[in-house]
DRENPA-3360 file (N, C-alpha, C; in nm, 2 decimals, always signed):
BEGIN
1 = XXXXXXXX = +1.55/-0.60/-6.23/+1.53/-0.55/-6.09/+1.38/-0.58/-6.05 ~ +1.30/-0.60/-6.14/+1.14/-0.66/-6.10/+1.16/-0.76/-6.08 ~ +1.22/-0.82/-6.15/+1.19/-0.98/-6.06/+1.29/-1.01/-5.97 ~ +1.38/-0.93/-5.96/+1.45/-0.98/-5.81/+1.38/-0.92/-5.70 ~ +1.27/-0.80/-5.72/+1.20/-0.77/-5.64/+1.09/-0.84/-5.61 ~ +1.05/-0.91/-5.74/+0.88/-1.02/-5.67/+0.98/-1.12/-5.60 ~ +1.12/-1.18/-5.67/+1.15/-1.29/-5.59/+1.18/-1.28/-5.44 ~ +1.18/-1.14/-5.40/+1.22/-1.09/-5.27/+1.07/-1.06/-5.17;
9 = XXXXXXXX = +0.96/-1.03/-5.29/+0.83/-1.06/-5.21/+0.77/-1.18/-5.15 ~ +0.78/-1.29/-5.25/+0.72/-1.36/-5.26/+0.82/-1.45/-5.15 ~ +0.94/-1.45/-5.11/+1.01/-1.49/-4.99/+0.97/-1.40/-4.89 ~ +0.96/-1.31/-4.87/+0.92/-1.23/-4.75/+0.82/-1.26/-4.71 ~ +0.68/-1.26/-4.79/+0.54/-1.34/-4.78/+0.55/-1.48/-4.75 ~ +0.65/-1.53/-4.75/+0.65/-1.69/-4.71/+0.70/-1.73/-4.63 ~ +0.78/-1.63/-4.56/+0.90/-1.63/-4.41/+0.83/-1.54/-4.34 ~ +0.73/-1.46/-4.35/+0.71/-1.33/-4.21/+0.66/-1.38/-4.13;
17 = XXXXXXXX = +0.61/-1.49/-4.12/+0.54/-1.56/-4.01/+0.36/-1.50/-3.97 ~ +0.38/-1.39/-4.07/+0.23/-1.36/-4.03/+0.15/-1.37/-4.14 ~ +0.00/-1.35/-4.15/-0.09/-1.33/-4.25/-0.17/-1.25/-4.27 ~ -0.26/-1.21/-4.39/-0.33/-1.10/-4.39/-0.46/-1.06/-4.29 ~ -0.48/-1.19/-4.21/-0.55/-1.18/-4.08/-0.50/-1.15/-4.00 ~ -0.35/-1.12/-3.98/-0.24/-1.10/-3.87/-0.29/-0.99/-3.78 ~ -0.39/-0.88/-3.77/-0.43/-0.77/-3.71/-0.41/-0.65/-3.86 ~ -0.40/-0.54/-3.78/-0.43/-0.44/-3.92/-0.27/-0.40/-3.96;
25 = XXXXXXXX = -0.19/-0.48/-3.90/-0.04/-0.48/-3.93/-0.03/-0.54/-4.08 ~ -0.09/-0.66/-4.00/-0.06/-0.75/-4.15/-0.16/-0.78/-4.25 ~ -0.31/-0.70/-4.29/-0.37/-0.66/-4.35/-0.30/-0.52/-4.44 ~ -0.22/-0.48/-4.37/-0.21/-0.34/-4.44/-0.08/-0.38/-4.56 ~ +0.00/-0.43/-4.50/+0.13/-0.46/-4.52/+0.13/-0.55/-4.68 ~ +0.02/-0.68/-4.66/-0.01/-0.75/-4.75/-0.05/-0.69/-4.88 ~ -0.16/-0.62/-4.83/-0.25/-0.53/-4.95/-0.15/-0.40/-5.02 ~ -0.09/-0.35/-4.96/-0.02/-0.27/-5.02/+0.12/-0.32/-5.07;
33 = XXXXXXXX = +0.19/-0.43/-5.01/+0.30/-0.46/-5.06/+0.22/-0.56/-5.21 ~ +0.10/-0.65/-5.18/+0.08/-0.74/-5.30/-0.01/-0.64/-5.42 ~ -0.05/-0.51/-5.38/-0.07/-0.42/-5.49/+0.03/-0.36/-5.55 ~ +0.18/-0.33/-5.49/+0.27/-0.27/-5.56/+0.36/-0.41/-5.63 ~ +0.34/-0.47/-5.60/+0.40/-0.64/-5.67/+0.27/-0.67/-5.80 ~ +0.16/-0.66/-5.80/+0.10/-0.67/-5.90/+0.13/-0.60/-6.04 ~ +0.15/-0.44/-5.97/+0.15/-0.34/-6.07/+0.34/-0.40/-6.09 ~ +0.42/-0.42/-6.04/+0.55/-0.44/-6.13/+0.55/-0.56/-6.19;
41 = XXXXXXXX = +0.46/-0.64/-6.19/+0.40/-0.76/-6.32/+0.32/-0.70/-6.43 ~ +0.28/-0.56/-6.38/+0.19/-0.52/-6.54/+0.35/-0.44/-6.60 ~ +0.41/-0.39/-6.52/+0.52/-0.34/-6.59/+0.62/-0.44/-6.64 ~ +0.66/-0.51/-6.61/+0.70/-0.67/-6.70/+0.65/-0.68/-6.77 ~ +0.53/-0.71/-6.78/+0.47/-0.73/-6.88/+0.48/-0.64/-7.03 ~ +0.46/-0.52/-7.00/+0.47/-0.40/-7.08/+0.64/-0.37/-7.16 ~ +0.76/-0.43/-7.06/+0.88/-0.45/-7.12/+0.91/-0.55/-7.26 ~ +0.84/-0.67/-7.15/+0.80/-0.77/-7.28/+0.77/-0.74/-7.38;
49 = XXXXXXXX = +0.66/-0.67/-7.36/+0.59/-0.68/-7.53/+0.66/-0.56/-7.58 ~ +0.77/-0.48/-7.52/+0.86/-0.41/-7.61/+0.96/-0.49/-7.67 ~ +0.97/-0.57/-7.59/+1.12/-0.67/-7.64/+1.09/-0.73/-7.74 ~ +1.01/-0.82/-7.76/+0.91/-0.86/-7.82/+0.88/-0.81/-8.02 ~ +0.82/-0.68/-7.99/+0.84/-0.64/-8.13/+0.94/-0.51/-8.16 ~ +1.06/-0.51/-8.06/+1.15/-0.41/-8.07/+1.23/-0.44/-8.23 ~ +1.26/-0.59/-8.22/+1.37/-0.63/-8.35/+1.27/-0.66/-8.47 ~ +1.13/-0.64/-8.48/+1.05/-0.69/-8.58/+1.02/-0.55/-8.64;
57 = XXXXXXXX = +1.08/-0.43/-8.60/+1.04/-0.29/-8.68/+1.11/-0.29/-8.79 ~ +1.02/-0.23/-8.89/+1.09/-0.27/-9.04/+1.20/-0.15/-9.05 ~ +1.16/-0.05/-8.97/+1.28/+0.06/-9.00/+1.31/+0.14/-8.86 ~ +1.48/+0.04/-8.81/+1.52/+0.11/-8.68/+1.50/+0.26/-8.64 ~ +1.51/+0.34/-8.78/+1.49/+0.47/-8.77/+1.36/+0.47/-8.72 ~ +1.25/+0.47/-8.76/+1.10/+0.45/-8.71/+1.04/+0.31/-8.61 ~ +1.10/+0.38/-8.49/+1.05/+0.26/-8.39/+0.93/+0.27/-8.40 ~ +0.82/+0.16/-8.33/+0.68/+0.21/-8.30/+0.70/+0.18/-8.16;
65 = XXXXXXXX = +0.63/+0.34/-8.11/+0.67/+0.32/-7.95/+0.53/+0.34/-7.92 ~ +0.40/+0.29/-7.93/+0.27/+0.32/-7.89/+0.30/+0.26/-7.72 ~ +0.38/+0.13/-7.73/+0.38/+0.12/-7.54/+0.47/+0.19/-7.50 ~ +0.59/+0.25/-7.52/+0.74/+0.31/-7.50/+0.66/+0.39/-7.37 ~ +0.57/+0.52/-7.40/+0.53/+0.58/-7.33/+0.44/+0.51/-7.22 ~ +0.39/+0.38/-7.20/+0.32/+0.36/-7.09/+0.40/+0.29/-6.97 ~ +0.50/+0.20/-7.10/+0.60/+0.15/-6.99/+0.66/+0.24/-6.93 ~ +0.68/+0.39/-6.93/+0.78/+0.47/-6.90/+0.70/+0.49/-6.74;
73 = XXXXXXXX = +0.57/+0.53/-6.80/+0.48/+0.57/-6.72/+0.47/+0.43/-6.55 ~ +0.45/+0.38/-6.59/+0.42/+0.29/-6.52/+0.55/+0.24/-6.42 ~ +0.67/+0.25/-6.45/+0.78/+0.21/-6.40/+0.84/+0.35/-6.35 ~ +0.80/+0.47/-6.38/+0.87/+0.58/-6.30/+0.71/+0.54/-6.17 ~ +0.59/+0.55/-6.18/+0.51/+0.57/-6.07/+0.57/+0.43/-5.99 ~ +0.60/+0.34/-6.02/+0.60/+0.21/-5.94/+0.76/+0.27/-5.86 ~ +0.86/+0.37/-5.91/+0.96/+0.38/-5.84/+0.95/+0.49/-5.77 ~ +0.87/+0.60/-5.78/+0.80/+0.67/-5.69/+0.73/+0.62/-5.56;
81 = XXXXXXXX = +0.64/+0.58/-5.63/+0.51/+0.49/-5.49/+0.60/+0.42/-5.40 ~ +0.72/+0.33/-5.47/+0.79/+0.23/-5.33/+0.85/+0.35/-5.24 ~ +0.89/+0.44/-5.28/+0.93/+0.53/-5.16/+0.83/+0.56/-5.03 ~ +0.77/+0.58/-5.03/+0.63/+0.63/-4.95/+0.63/+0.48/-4.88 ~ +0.56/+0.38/-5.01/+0.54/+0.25/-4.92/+0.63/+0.18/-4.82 ~ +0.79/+0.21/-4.85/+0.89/+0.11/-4.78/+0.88/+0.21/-4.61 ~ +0.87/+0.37/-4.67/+0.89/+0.43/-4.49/+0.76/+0.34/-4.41 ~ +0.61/+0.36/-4.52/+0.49/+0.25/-4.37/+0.53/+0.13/-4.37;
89 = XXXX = +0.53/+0.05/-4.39/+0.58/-0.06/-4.41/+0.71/-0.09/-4.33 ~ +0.82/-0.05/-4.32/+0.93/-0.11/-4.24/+1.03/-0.02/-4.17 ~ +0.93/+0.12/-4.18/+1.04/+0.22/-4.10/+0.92/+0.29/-3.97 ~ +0.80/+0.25/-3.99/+0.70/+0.32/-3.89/+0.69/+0.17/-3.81;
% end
C-alpha cells in the first residue's frame, strides 16, 4: 500500500499542472503531501529491515523486535495524519 501510494504521488506531482511556486495552494499542498510521502519511505524502510532479519532469528520463538515497535509506531501515525491531510488538501 506505500508504494502504490508514492506511485500515486509521484503521478499526481507530475500531472497537476502546478508547482510549489503555484500561490499558497501549491506551496501548501506540495510540502505537506511531499512530507507525508517522505515519512512512508522511512516506514518502508523500517518494514525492510524487518523482512530483512525476520528469517535470520535463531529462535522463531524469540523474535528480536527492537524495530517491530517503531515500525508500528510510524505506520499507525502516517495512517492517522493522512486523514486530517486528504480533508485540506482535496476536500477544502
Amino acid at each position: 500500500m506505500g508504494l502504490l501510494f508514492l506511485a500515486g504521488q509521484i503521478m499526481q506531482f507530475a500531472t497537476s499542472g502546478m508547482t510549489i511556486q503555484s500561490g499558497i495552494y501549491g506551496g501548501v499542498f506540495f510540502t505537506l503531501a511531499g512530507f507525508h510521502a517522505a515519512h512512508i519511505v522511512v516506514g518502508l524502510l523500517l518494514l525492510t529491515g524487518m523482512l530483512n532479519w525476520a528469517p535470520a532469528a535463531p529462535d522463531p520463538s524469540q523474535p528480536r523486535t527492537r524495530e517491530a515497535p517503531t515500525a508500528v509506531v510510524v505506520w499507525h501515525f502516517l495512517g492517522v495524519m493522512w486523514l486530517p491531510l486528504f480533508v485540506v488538501l482535496y476536500l477544502l
